[in-house]
Structures are given as structure tokens and as C-alpha cells.
N, C-alpha and C positions, 0 to 999 in steps of 0.2 A: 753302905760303904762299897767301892766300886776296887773289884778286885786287878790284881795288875794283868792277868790273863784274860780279862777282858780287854783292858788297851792294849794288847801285841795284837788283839785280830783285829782294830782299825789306827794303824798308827799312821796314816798320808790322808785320813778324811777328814778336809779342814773343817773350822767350828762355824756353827749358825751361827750370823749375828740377828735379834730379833729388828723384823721391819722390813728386812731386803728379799727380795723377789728369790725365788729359788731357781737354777738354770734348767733348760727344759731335759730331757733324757736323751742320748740317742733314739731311742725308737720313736720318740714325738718327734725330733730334728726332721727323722724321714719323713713322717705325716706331712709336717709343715710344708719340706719341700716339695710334695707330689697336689699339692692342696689346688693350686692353680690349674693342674692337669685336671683334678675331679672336677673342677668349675668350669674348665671348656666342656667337658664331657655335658655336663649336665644343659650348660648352654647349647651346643649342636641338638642334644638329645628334646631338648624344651622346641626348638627352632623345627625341628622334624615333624613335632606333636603337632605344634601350630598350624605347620602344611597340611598335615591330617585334618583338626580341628575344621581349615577354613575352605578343601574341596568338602567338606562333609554337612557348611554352614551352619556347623553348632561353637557352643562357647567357648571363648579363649581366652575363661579367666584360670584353669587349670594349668596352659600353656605357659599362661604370662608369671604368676607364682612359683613354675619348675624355673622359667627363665629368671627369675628376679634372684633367686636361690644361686643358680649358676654363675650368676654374674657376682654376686657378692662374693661366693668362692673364689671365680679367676683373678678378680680386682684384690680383695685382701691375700690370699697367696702368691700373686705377685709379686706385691708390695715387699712380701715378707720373705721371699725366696731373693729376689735382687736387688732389694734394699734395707739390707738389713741393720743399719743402723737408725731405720724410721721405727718409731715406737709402733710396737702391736697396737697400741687403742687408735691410733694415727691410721693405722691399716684397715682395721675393720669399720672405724666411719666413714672411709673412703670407699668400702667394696658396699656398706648400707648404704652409701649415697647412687652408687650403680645400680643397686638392686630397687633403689624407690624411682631411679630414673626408668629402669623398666616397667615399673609398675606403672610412672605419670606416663610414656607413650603410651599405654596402653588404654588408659582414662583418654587421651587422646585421640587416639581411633577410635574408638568405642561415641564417644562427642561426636566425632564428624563421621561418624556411621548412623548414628541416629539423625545429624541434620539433613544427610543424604535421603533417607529413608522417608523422614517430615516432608522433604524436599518434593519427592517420586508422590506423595501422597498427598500433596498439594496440586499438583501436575496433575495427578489424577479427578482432583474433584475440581479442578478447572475446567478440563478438559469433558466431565460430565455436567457442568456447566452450560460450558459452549454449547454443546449436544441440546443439551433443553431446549439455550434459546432459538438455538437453528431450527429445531422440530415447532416449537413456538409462532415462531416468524413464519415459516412454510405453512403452518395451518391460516395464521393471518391472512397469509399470499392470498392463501387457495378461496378462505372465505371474500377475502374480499372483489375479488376476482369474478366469482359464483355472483355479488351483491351487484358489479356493473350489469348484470342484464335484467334487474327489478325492475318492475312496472313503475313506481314513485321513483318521481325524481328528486323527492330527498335522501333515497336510501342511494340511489345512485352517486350523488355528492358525497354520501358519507362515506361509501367505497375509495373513490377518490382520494380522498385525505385520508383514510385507512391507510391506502398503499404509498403516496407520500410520505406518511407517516414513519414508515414501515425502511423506507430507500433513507429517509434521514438516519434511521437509525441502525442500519446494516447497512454501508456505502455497497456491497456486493449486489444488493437487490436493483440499484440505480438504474441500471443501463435498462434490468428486464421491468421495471417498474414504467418506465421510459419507453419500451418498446408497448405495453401493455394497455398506457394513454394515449399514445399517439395511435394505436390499434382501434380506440375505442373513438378517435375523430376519424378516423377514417370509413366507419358507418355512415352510410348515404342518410345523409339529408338537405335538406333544400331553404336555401333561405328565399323569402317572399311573402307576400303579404299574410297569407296562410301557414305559414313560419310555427311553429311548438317553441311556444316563448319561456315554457318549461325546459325541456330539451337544450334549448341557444342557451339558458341559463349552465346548465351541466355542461354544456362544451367553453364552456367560457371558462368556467371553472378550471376543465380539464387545461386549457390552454395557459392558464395563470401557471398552474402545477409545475408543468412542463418546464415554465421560465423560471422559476420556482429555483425545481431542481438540477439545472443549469447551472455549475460555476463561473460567476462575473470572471470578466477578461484580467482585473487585476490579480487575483489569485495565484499563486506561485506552485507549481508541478502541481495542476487542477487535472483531473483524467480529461478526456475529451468524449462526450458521448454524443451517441450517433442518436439523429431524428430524424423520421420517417414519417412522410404525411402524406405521402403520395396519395392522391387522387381523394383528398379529405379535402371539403367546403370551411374556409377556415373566414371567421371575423373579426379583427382589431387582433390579430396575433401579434404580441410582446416580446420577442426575444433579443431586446435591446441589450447593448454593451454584455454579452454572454459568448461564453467559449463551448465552441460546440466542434465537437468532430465532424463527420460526413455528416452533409443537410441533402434529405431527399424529399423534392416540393413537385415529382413527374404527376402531371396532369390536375393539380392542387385546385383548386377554386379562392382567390384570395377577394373577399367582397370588405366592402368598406373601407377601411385604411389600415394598413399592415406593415410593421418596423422590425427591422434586423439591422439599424443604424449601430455602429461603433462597434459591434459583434467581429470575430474573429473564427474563421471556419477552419480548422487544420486541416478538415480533409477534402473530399472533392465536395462539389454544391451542386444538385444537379435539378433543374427549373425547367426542363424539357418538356413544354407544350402545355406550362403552366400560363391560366389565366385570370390575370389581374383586372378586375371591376372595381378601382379604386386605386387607391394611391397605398405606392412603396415607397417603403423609404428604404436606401440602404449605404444611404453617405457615412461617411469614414468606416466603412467597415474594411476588413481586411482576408483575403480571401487566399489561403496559403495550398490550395490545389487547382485542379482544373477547374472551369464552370462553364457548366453546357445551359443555356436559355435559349434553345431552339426552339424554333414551331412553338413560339410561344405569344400570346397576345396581351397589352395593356390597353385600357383605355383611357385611364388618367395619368396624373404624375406620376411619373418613375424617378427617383432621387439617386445617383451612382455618383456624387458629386466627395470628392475627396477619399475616395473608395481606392485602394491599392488590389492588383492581381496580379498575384506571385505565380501563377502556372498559364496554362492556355484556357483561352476565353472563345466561344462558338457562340454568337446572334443569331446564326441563322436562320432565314425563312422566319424570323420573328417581326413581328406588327404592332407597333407602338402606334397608337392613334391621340395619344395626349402629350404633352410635353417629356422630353429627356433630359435630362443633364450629365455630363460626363466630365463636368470643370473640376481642373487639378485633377483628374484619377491618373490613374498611375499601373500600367499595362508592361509585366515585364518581358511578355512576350507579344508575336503579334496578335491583333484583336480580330476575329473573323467576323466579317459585318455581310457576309454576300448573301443578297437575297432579302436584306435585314429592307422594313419598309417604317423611314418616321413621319409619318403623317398629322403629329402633331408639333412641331418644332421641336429641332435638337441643338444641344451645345455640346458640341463636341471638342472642345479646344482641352486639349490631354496636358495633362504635365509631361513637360519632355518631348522625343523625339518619335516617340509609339510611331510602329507599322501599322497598317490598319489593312486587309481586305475586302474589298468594297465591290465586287462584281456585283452587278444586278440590284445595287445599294439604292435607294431611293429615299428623296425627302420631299418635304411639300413645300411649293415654291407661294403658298397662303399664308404662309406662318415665318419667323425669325429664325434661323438656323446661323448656328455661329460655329463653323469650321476650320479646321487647322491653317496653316498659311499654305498656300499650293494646290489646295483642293479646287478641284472645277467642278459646277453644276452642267449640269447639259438639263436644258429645260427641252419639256413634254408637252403635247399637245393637251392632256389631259392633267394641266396644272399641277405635274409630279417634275423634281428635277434626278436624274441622274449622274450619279456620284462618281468621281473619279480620282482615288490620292494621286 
């Protein structure tokens, strides 16, 4: 039985009804409200640890954890301080959905820290890669190198195609592969009837190589490499329809028959007191620097027929004793002819209106010479005429 002295000391405390939610206290109302504050707290303080964590490069799953925490606090005490007519469970899956979104950035860095990482360590064994094959290649270089001065000339071939081999498959080796054949024609030897039919065979070789490794003129941004023969004995050289940088052919011996037809030189060409025992060919080629063929001698066909010179052109003191042809070439400067002696007939009829200097120019008045319109002979007691544009 409930005494009436008990209901005078709570007579204004209304009745439970069972099921309904109980109101919170004042002293919880204050937790509640300060609740956001302790979740920035904790936030800044997570954010702090982090900076710590990551000059220190150690782990920032203790970081992200203090942070997830924090976030859940400011997100649901906010919720619950300035909008308090949102349901509390409303509040807290909204501050566990900030607190998993800190967690998923962090799975996120963490991802793209290890691809970074894969990434640096892929780089790396590439990069020890390259390394092999360059130490590789270099030893190839050096052996085969070492093998052009064997006594057999099959080992000698083999070197050969070694280091072609070698320029196909590292373009960077090209030009010194290029310079290191053309090195190896340039060793004196003698063609003639006593001739090393061994030997002509390996420079033949080397000469194929050569054209070989040469980018045809069709090729589109082809490099241009330089070739040097100077003073090398060369036979049935091939460097047809090929793009070549500087050609250097000073004091060459070209025996038999020798083509650089349809070939493109971008750089200078330089044939200075080269001599031709046989036939050149060097129609429609295209010569986009200077070209010196001084002091220089033929004694068979020379072919310049359809042949373009984009820079200046020097004959000088040169001696053609077989026929020349110079029909449709194409001079975009003037052509220096002084001194120049054709003693086997020339055609000289240019595309165009070409300057020509002619002092001391002679041709042979035995043979057909078919010159510009304007040109005067002045004939010589000794059956030469001299030349006059």
C-alpha cells in the first residue's frame, strides 16, 4: 500500500507511460551540446598526429582511426546541437557515414601509395635493365671491333654483321657503327690483278652494310648520318635512293662503277680530288649543301643528269676525260666551272637560267658538247675549245 506521505514528496512528477523514450537530463543536454566541440578537438588533434606520422614516414592507420572518431563526433553533435528536431539515430548514421568516409580516403591514399611505390620500383628495374643492355651492347661493340682485325676473313664478316647488328638494335650505336665501317674501308688496299679476292669480298660486305644502315630517302624525320671514306679504294659502291648527312669521298678511289643516284645529302658533299676509274652515277640526286669536286678526276661516265644543288657548287681544276651530262640539273646558285677541263664530251644544257663560271673552262672540240644558248667556243690549236658563258 503506498502511503499518502509518500505522494506529497513527488506531487508535479508526471506518470511513465510504458514504450516512450525518457527525456535526456540536464547534465546530458550539456554533454550533448559540447559533443561537436570534442569532435573538432579530436579532429585537429588526429590531423596533428598525421603531420607527425608522415615527416616521420611511419603508419597512419592510428591517425586515420583518432580522425574517423572525431569526425563522427563533430558530424553527429552537430546534427544534434543545431538540428534538433532530427532523430538521434538520423544523427549518428550520418556522423558513421563521415567517420567510414575517413576511413575510405584513407584506403585511398594508402592504394595510390602503394601504386606510386610499384610504380618507383618498376622504374627502377627498368632502369637496371637498360643498364645490362647498354653494358651488353658495349661489350658486343668492343668484341666485335677487337674481331675486324683477324686474320680470316670470315671472322672479319662476322664482326661486320655483329656491329650492324648491334646499330639495328640500339639506333644510338648507328652513326659510331657507321663511322667504324667506313674506318675499316678506309685501310689501304689496291684493287688489280693481284687484288685479295678474300679481302674485296669483306669490303664489299662492309660497303653493302653501310647502305644497309642508311635510311631510304622516303622515310619520314630519318636522322641523317655522316659518311666518311676519304681516301678509301671503293668498288660498285651502293648508296642509291638513301638519306645521308655530310658525304665525305676527299681523295676516294672509286674503281668500277659507283651510284649515289636518287640519294639526298642534307649536308655538305665533299669529292675534292676524288678519282673516278669508272662510271658515276649520280642523276636525280639531290644535294641540299655545298659540293666541292675539285682537283678532282674521271675517266668514264659521270651522270649529274636531273640532279638538283641547293647550295654552291666548286668543279674546279677538275678533269673529266669521259663523257658528262648535266641535262635538266638544276643549280640554285652559281656553278664554278673555272679551270674545269671536259675532255670527253659534255651536255651541259641546265634546267633554267644557271650562272656558270667558266674561266680557263675547256672542252674537246673531238667529241659533242651541247651547251647553254650563248655559250662561245673559242677553238685551240691543240684540239681543246675554250669556254665562254
Amino acid at each position: 500500500m503506498v502511503h499518502s506521505g509518500e505522494l506529497a514528496h513527488r506531487p508535479h512528477e508526471p506518470p511513465v507511460v510504458p514504450g516512450t523514450a525518457v527525456a535526456p537530463t540536464e547534465h546530458n543536454a550539456r554533454l550533448v551540446k559540447y559533443l561537436w566541440i570534442a569532435g573538432a578537438v579530436v579532429l585537429a588533434a588526429a590531423a596533428a598526429f598525421a603531420v607527425i606520422r608522415l615527416k616521420g614516414r611511419r603508419n597512419m592507420l592510428a591517425p586515420t582511426i583518432v580522425g574517423a572518431v572525431g569526425a563522427f563526433l563533430l558530424v553527429s553533435g552537430w546534427l544534434v546541437v543545431f538540428d534538433p528536431n532530427a532523430a538521434k539515430n538520423e544523427a549518428i548514421k550520418t556522423g558513421g557515414l563521415a567517420g567510414g568516409t575517413v576511413i575510405a580516403l584513407y584506403a585511398l591514399w594508402l592504394n595510390d601509395r602503394r601504386r606510386r611505390t610499384e610504380e618507383a620500383r618498376q622504374d627502377l628495374e627498368n632502369q637496371r635493365a637498360e643498364h645490362d643492355r647498354s653494358r651488353v651492347a658495349d661489350e658486343r661493340f668492343a668484341r666485335a671491333v677487337e674481331l675486324l682485325g683477324h686474320d680470316t676473313d670470315q671472322v672479319r664478316v662476322g664482326a661486320l654483321h655483329a656491329l650492324a647488328g648491334l646499330a639495328r638494335s640500339r639506333t644510338e650505336y648507328t652513326q659510331t657503327v657507321l663511322d667504324i665501317v667506313c674506318s675499316y674501308l678506309r685501310r689501304p688496299f689496291e684493287l688489280g690483278d693481284d687484288q685479295d679476292e678474300a679481302e674485296l669480298q669483306v669490303r664489299r660486305t662492309a660497303q653493302r652494310l653501310i647502305a644497309d644502315l642508311l635510311p631510304e630517302v622516303g622515310e619520314v624525320d630519318a636522322p641523317h648520318y655522316e659518311v666518311d671514306l676519304s681516301k678509301a679504294t671503293l668498288s660498285f659502291l651502293e648508296l642509291s635512293h638513301r638519306r645521308i648527312g655530310r658525304l665525305t669521298l676527299r681523295d676516294a678511289v672509286l674503281r668500277h662503277s659507283n651510284s649515289l643516284h636518287h640519294s639526298h645529302v642534307h649536308g655538305d658533299a665533299f669529292l675534292s680530288g676524288c678519282q673516278v676509274e669508272g662510271r658515276l652515277h649520280l642523276h636525280d640526286a639531290v644535294f641540299h649543301g655545298k659540293v666541292s669536286f675539285q682537283e678532282a678526276s674521271a675517266d668514264d661516265w659521270v651522270d649529274f643528269r636531273d640532279t638538283r644543288f641547293l647550295g654552291p657548287v666548286k668543279f674546279t681544276r677538275t678533269e673529266f676525260s669521259g663523257p658528262v651530262s648535266f641535262e635538266r640539273a638544276v643549280f640554285d646558285q652559281p656553278v664554278e666551272l673555272s679551270g674545269t677541263k671536259f675532255t670527253g664530251g659534255l651536255d651541259l644544257r641546265m634546267a633554267g637560267g644557271q650562272v656558270a663560271r667558266t674561266h680557263s673552262m675547256f672542252v674537246s672540240l673531238n667529241h659533242e658538247n651541247q651547251l647553254p644558248d650563248g655559250w662561245v667556243v673559242d677553238q685551240r690549236p691543240d684540239g681543246t675549245g675554250l669556254v665562254r658563258s
